[in-house]
N, C-alpha and C positions, 0 to 999 in steps of 0.2 A: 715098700712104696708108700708114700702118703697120698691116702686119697680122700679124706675126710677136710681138705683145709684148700680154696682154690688160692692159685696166685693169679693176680691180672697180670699182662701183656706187657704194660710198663712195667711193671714189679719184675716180671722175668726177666726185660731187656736190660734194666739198669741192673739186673747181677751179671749179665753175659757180661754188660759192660766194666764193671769192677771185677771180673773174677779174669778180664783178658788183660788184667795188669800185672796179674798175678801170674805166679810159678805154675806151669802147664801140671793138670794134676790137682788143683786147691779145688776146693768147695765152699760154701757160704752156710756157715751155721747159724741157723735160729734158735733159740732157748728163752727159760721162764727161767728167770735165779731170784729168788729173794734178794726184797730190797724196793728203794722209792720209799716216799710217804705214803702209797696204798698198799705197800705187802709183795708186791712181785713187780717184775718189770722184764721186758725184753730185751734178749740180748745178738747184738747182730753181728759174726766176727768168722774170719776165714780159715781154713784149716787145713790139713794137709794129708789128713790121714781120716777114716771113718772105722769106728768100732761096731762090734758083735749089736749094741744096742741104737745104733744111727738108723733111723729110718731115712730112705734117700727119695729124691725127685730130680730129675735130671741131677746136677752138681749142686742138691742141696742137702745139708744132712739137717737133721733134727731128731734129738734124742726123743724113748718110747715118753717119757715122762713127760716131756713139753709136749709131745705131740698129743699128749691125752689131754691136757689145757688150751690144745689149741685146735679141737674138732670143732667143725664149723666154722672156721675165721678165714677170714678173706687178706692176705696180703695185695698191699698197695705200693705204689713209689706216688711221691706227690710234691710239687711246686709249690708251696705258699708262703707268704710274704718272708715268715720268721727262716727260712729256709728250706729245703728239700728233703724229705723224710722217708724211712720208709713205715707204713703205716699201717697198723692192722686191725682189722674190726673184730672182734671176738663178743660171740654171744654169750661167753659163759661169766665174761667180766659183767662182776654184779656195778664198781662205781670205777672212778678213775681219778688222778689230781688234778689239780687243774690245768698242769702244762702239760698234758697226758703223756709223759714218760710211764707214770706205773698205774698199777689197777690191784683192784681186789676182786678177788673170786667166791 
């Protein structure tokens, strides 16, 4: 179970809402992969299956390793001009680039 990272309300509903597109069964994975001009970046993608190291939250999986990156972080879903995002606050990001796709830790 993850319990160190909250998801807000929109954040939840907009996955209910994308994951009821999807094959009954899928999940929405979050992850940290290297990469971006700051070193890491998030990764937001559906799956089908969850393994030995998936920490889960209702139909969310997140491996041990991201999720040790992302204690304390608050997921968001948000409206703003450049598009609809989903977005996350992370304290442990020390900077970030400027179109905040990646960050460094």
């Amino acid at each position: 179970m993850i319990k160190e990272i909250k998801f807000t309300d929109k954040a939840l509903k907009q996955i209910d809402i994308l994951l009821s597109k999807r094959d009954k069964g899928s999940f929405f994975r979050i992850a940290i992969k290297g990469g971006g001009c700051s070193g890491f970046q998030y990764e937001f993608t559906f799956d089908n299956s969850r393994t030995d190291e998936d920490l889960n939250y209702k139909n969310i999986l997140i491996d041990k390793t991201s999720a040790d990156l992302l204690k304390g972080s608050e997921v968001d879903f948000v409206n703003e001009l450049i598009g609809s995002q989903f977005k996350i606050s992370n304290p442990q990001s020390k900077s970030s680039c400027g179109c905040g796709v990646s960050f460094s830790l």
